[in-house]
C-alpha positions as CSV (number, residue, x, y, z in Angstrom):
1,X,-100.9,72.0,38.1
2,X,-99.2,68.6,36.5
3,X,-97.1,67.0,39.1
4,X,-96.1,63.0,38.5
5,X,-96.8,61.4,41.9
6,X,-97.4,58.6,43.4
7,X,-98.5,57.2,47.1
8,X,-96.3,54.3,48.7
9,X,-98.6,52.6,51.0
10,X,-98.7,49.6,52.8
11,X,-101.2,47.2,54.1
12,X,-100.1,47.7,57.5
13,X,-97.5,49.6,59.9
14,X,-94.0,47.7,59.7
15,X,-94.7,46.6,55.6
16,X,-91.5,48.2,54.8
17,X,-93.0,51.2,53.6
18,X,-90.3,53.5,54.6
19,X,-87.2,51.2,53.6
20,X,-88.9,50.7,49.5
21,X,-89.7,54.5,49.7
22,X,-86.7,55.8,51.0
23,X,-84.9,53.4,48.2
24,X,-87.3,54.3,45.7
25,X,-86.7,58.3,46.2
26,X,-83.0,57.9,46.1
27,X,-83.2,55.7,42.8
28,X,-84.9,58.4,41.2
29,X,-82.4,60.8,42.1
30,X,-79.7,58.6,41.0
31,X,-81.5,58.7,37.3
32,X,-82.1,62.5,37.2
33,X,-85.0,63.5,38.9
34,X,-86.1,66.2,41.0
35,X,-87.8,64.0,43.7
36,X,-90.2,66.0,46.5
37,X,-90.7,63.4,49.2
38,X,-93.9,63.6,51.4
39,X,-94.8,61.8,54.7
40,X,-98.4,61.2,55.6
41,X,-99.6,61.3,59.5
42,X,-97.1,63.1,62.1
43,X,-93.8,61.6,61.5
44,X,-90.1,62.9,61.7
45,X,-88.1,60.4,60.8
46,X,-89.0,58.9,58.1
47,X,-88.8,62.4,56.1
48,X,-85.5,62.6,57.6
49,X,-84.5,59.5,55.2
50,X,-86.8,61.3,52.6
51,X,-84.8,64.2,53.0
52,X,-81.3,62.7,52.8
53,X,-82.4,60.8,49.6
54,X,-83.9,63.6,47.5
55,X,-81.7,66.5,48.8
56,X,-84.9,68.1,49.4
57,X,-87.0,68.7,52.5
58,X,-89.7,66.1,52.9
59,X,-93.0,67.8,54.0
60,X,-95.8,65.9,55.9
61,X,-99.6,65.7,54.8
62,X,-101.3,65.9,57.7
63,X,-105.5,66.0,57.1
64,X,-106.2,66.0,60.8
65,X,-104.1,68.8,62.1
66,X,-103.9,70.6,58.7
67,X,-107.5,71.3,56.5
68,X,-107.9,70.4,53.2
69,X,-106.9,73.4,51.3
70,X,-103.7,74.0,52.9
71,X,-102.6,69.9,52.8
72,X,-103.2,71.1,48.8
73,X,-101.3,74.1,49.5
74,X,-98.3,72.7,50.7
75,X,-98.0,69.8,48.2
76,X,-98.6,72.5,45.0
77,X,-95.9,75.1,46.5
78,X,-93.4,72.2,47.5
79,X,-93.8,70.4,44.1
80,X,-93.5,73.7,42.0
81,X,-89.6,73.2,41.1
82,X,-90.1,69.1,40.9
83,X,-89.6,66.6,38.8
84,X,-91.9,64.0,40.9
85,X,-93.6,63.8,44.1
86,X,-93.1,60.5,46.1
87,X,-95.6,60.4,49.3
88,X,-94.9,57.8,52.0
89,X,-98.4,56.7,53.5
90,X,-98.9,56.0,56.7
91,X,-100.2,53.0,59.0
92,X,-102.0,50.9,57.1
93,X,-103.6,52.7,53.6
94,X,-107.0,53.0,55.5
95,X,-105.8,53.8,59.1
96,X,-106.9,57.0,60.2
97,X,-107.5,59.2,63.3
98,X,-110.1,57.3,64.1
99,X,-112.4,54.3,63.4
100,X,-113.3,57.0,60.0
101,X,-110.9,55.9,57.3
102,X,-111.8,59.4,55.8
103,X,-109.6,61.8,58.1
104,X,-105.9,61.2,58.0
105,X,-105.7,58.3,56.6
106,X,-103.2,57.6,53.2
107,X,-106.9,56.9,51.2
108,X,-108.1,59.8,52.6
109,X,-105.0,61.5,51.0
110,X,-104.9,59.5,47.7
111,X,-108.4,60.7,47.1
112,X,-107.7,64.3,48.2
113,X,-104.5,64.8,46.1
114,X,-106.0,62.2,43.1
115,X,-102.6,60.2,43.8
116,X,-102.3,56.5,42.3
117,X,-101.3,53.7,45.2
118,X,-98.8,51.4,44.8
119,X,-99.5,49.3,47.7
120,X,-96.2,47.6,49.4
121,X,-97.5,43.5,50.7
122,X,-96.0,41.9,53.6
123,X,-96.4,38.1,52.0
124,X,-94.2,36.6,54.5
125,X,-96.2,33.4,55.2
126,X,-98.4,33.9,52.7
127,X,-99.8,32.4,49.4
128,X,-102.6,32.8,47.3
129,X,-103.9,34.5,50.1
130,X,-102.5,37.1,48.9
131,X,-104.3,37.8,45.6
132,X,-107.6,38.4,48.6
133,X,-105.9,40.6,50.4
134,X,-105.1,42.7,47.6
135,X,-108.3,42.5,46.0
136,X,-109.9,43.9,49.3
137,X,-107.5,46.7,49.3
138,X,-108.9,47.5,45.5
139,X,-112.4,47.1,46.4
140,X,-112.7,48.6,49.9
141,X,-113.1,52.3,48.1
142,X,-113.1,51.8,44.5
143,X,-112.3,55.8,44.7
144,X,-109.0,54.5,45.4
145,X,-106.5,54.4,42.5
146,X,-104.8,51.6,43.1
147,X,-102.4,51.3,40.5
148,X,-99.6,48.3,41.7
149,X,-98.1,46.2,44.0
150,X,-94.6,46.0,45.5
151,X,-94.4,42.3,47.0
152,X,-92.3,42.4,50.2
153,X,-90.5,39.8,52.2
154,X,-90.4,36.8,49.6
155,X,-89.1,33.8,50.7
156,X,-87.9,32.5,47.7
157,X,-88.0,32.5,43.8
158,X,-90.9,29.5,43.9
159,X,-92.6,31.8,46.5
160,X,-92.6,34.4,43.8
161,X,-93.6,32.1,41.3
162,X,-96.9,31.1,44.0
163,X,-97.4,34.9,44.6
164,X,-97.2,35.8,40.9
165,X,-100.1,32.7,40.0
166,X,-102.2,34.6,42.9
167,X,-102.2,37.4,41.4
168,X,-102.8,36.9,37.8
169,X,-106.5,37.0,38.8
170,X,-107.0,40.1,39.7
171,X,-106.5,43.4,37.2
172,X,-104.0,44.9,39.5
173,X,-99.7,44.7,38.2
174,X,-97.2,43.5,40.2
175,X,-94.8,46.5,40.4
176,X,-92.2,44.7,42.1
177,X,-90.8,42.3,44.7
178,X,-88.3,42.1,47.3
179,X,-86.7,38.8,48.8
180,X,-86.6,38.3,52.9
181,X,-83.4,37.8,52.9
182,X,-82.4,41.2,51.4
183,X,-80.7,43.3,54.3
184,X,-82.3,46.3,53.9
185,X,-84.1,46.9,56.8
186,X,-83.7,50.5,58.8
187,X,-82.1,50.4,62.0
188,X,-84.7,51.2,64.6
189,X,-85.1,51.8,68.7
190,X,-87.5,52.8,71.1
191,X,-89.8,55.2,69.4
192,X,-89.0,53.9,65.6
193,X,-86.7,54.4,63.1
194,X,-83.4,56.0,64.1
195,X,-83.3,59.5,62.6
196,X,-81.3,59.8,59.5
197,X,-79.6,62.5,61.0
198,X,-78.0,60.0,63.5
199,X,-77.3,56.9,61.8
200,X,-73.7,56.4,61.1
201,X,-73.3,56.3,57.2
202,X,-76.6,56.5,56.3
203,X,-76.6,57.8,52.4
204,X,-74.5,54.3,52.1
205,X,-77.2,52.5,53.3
206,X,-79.7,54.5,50.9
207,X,-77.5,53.5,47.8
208,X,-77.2,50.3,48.7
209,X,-81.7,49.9,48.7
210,X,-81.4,52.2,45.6
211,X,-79.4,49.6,44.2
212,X,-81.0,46.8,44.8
213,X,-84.3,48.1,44.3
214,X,-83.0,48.3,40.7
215,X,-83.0,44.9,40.2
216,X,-86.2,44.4,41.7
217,X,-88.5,46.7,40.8
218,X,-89.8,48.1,36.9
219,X,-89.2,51.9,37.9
220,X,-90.6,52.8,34.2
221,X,-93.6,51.2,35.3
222,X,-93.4,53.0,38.7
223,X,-92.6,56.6,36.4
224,X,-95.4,55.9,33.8
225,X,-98.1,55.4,36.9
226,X,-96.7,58.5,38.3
227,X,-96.9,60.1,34.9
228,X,-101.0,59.3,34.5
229,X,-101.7,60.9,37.7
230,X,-104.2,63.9,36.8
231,X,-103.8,67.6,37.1
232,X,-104.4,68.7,40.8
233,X,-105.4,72.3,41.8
234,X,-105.4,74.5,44.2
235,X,-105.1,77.9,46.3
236,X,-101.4,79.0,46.5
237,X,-102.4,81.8,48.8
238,X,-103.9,80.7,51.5
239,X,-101.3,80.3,54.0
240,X,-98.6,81.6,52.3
241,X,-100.1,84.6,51.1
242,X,-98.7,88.6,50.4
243,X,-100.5,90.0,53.1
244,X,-98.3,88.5,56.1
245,X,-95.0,88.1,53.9
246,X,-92.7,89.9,56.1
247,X,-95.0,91.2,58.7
248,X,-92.3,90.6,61.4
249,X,-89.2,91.2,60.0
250,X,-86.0,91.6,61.2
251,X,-86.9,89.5,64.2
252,X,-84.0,86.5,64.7
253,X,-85.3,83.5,66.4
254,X,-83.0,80.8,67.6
255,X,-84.0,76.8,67.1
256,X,-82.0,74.0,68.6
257,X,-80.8,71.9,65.9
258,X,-78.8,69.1,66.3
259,X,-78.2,65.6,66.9
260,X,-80.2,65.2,69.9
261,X,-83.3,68.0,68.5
262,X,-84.4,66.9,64.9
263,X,-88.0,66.7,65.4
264,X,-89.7,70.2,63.3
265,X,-92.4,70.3,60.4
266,X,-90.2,72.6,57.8
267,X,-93.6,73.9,56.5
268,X,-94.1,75.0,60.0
269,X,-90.6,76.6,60.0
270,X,-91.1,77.9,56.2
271,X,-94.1,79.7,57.4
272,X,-92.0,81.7,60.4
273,X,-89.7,83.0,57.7
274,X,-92.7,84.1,54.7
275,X,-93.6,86.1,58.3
276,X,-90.7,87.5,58.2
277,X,-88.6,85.5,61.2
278,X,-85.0,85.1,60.4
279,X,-84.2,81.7,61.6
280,X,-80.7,80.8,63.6
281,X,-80.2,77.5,64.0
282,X,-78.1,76.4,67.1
283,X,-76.8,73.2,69.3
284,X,-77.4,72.3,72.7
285,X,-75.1,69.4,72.7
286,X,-72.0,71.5,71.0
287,X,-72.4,75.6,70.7
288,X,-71.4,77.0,74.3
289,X,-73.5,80.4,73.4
290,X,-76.8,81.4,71.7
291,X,-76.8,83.1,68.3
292,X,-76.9,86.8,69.3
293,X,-79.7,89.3,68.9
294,X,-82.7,87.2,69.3
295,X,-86.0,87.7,69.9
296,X,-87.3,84.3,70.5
297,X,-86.3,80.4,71.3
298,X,-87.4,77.4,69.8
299,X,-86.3,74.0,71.1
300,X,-88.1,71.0,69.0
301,X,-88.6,67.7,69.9
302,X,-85.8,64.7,69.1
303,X,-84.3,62.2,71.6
304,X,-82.1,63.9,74.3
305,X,-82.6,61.1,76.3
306,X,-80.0,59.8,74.1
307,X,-77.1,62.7,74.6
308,X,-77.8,63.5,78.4
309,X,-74.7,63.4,79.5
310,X,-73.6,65.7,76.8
311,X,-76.8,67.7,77.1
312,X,-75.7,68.3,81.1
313,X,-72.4,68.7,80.9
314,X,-72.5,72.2,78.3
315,X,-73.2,74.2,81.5
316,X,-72.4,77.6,79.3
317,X,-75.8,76.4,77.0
318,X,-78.1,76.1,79.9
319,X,-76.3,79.0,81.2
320,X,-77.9,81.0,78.6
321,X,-80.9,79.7,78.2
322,X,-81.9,80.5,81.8
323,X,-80.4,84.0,81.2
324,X,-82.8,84.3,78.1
325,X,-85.8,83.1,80.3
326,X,-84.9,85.2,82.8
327,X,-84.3,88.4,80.6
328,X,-88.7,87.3,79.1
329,X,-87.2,86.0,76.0
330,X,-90.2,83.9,74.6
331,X,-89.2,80.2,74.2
332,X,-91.6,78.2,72.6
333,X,-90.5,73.7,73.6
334,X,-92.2,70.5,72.5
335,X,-91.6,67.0,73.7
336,X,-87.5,66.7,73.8
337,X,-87.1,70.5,74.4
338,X,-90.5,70.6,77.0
339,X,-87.7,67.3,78.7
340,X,-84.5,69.4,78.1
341,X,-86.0,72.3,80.3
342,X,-87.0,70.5,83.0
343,X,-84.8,69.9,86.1
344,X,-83.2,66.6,85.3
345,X,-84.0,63.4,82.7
346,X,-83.3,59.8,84.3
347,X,-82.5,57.5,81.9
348,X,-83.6,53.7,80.6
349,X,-81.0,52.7,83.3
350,X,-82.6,54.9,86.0
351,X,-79.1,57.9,86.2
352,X,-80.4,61.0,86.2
353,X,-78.8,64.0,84.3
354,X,-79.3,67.7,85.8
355,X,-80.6,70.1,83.0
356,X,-82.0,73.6,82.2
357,X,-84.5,73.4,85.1
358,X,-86.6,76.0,84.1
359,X,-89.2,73.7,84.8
360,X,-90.5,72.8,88.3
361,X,-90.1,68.8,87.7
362,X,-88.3,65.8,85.7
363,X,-89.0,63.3,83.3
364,X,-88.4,59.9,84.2
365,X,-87.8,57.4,80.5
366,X,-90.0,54.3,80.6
367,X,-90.0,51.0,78.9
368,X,-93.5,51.4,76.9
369,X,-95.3,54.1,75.2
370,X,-96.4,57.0,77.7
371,X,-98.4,59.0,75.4
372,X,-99.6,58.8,71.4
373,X,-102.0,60.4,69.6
374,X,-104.1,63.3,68.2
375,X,-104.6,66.2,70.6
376,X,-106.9,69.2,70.8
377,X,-107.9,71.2,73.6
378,X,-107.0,75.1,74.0
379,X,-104.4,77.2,76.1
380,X,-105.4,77.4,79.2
381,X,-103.9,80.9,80.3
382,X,-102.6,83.8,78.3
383,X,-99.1,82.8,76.7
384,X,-96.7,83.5,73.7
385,X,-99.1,81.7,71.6
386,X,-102.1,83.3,72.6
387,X,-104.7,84.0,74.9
388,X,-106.7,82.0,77.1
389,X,-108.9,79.5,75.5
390,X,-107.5,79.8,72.0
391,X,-107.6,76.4,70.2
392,X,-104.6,74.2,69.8
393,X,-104.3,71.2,67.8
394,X,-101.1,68.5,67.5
395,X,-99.5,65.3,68.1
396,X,-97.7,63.5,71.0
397,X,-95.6,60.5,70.9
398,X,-93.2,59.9,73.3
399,X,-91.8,57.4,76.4
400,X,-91.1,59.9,79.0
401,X,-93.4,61.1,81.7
402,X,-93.1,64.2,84.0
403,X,-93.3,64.3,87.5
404,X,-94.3,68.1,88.9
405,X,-92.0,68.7,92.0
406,X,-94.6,68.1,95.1
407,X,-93.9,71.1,96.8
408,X,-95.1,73.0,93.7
409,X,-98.4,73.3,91.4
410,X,-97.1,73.5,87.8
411,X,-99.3,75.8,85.3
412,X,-100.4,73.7,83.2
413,X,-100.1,75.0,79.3
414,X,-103.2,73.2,77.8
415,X,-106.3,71.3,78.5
416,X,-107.4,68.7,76.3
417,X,-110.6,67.6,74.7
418,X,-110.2,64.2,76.4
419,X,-109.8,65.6,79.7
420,X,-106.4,65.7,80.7
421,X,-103.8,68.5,81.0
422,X,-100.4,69.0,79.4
423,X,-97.2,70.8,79.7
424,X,-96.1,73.9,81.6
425,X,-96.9,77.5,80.9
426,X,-95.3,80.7,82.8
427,X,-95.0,84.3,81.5
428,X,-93.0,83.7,78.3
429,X,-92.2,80.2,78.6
430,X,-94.7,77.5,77.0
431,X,-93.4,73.9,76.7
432,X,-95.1,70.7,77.0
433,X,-95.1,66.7,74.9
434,X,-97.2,68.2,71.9
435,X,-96.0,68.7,68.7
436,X,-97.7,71.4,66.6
437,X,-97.9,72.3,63.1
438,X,-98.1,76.1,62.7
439,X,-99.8,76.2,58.9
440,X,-102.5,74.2,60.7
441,X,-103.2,77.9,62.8
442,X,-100.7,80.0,61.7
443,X,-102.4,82.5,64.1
444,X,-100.5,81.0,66.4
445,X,-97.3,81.4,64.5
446,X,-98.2,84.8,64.6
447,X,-99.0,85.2,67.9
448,X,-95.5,83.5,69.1
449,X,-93.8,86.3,66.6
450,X,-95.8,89.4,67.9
451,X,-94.1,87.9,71.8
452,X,-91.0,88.0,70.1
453,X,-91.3,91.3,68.6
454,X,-92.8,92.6,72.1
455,X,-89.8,91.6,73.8
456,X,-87.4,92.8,71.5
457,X,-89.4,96.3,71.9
458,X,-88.8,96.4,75.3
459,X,-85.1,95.3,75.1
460,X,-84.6,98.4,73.5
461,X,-85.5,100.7,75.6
């Protein structure tokens, strides 16, 4: 399959990889084309800015909790109706999982997808320093296309003129170039970017980088790299395959969606519909009922510790949700909705906010990073998404922690290769801080479904 792409990469977190992307995407679409945006790594907000740009569901390629032939899956099937493919890259272009540059990492995915790199250079203090830290990015893994550079934070038009003398040595184009003093930067807060979702005028601010992008930038250049990329193939029936289309059918499964619960891998949710799940979307901070006639809850993560008193005060929400619990409706949480169901959240200010206390315990904010990284381990009872000992595999990031109450021993939901323990697990609830993408085991897609069509069995009769 032909697909013009190309990798946005930096050559370390906080480049501006997601403000030139996010620009770049919607400059595209301003001149006609059919963008597909892609995130590398475990992200949700930056394909929220994807997604607002391109009009188009950004998709993350994750090589750690997703195996090589469905990362290839997802791109093909996602790019299939596409003008271009424009992939975000994540960390620095040879951060990965681990101290192996190989697994996760954006090389790892410009090598797997045969993408060209144009690589985005934070030259604030910087001279012809520069030209060697670009020519080690080229030389580190000559398997590496890389095909240009995007100069970012320029002081001035002589520092341009230093950078440009740097890098006439080296075989690699200057793409394009971006002054410091360009206010373009994405608002951000405790855990990143703000979600585009949240931000207060936010396709403004994306015309405003598409804009001046197109003064700074060649975007033929950019569309003739893209262009050269080489055919890529791959199996378009692995995951998404005839034999489970529709295997669960006429099964409704609510997922909060709002403001304050943003945080979902659309493959994953793409995959729950091919099975046949009819997907009802619903808000905790605004809808005073759940959609009727389900068979299953979903509540993603996001940042509720943002809308608590909102989140509290819709007593006719939490209302239900108990009710739902309590009837063995399957519900299925992950970091924000493993805090929503907990007793109460206490804030960065230390109030605490009363919530669906399905949970034996509360989260308490904190100033610094409680938790980030990889995950794997297996269930550790029999649950909605399987039985005992099945292997699970995701992501946490998050500035929360949860204190079980003392009088009680909480389940647990999983334990962890690295030895600890996570989340909380009881009949047909399972919520805890890790984010999961179902195409990396859809089995337990399935199994979650078959819950849902269990209960819905029994409801009948």
């Amino acid at each position: 399959m032909k697909i013009p792409r190309i990798i946005i990469a930096g050559t370390h977190s906080g480049v501006g990889k997601t403000t030139i992307t996010s620009g770049l995407m919607q400059l595209l679409c301003n001149t006609g084309y059919k963008v597909q945006g892609f995130k590398v790594g475990p992200d949700y907000i930056d394909p929220s800015y994807h997604t607002l740009a391109t009009n188009r569901f950004s998709r993350n390629l994750d090589a750690w909790m997703l195996d090589e032939k469905t990362l290839l899956e997802l791109m093909l099937k996602n790019c299939y109706t596409t003008d271009i493919a424009v992939i975000e890259g994540v960390m620095g272009l040879f951060d990965g999982s681990s101290a192996n540059p190989q697994i996760g990492s954006t090389a790892h995915i410009a090598k797997l997808t045969k993408t060209p790199v144009i690589l985005v250079l934070d030259t604030k203090s910087m001279g012809h320093s520069a030209a060697a830290v670009v020519y080690g990015f080229k030389h580190l893994d000559p398997e590496v296309n890389l095909a240009g550079v995007i100069l970012n934070k320029v002081a001035s038009q002589r520092h341009l003129e230093i950078l440009t003398q740097a890098m006439d040595s080296l075989d690699i184009p200057i793409i394009g170039h971006v002054f410091r003093t360009s206010d373009l930067k994405m608002p951000e807060r405790h855990l990143g970017l703000i979600p585009a979702l949240e931000k207060d005028g936010p396709q403004d601010h994306l015309q405003k980088l598409a804009d001046k992008l197109n003064q700074l930038i060649d975007i033929k250049r950019i569309i003739k790299i893209a262009h050269e990329a080489p055919q890529i193939n791959g199996d378009l029936n692995i995951i998404f395959n005839s034999k489970d289309k529709g295997i669960f059918s006429g099964h409704k499964i609510g997922y909060a969606f709002d403001q304050a619960f943003t945080f979902y891998y659309r493959d994953s949710l793409d995959l729950l519909e091919h099975f046949g799940a009819e997907l009802l979307p619903f808000s905790p901070l605004c809808d005073s009922a759940l959609p009727l006639g389900l068979s299953g809850l979903i509540i993603g993560g996001g940042f509720p510790e943002l809308f608590l008193g909102e989140l509290s005060s819709n007593k006719n929400l939490l209302n239900a949700i108990k009710a739902a619990n309590s009837s063995g409706m399957p519900i299925y949480a992950e970091c924000g909705g493993f805090m929503y169901l907990t007793q109460s959240i206490t804030d960065f200010s230390g109030k605490s906010f009363e919530l669906a206390g399905l949970i034996p315990g509360s989260c308490q904010m904190t100033n610094k990073l409680a938790g980030m990284g990889y995950r794997e381990g297996v269930l550790a009872n029999d649950s909605i998404l399987g039985g005992k000992n099945t292997l699970v595999k995701g992501h946490e990031f998050h500035y929360s922690t949860f204190q079980p109450m003392e009088s009680q021993t909480v389940p647990r939901a999983y334990y962890f290769t690295n030895g600890n323990y996570e989340g909380y697990l009881n009949k047909n609830l399972l919520a805890s801080y890790l984010h999961m993408h179902f195409a990396g085991n859809p089995n337990l897609a399935k199994n979650f479904l078959a819950s849902c069509s269990q209960f819905a069995l029994k409801q009948k009769k």
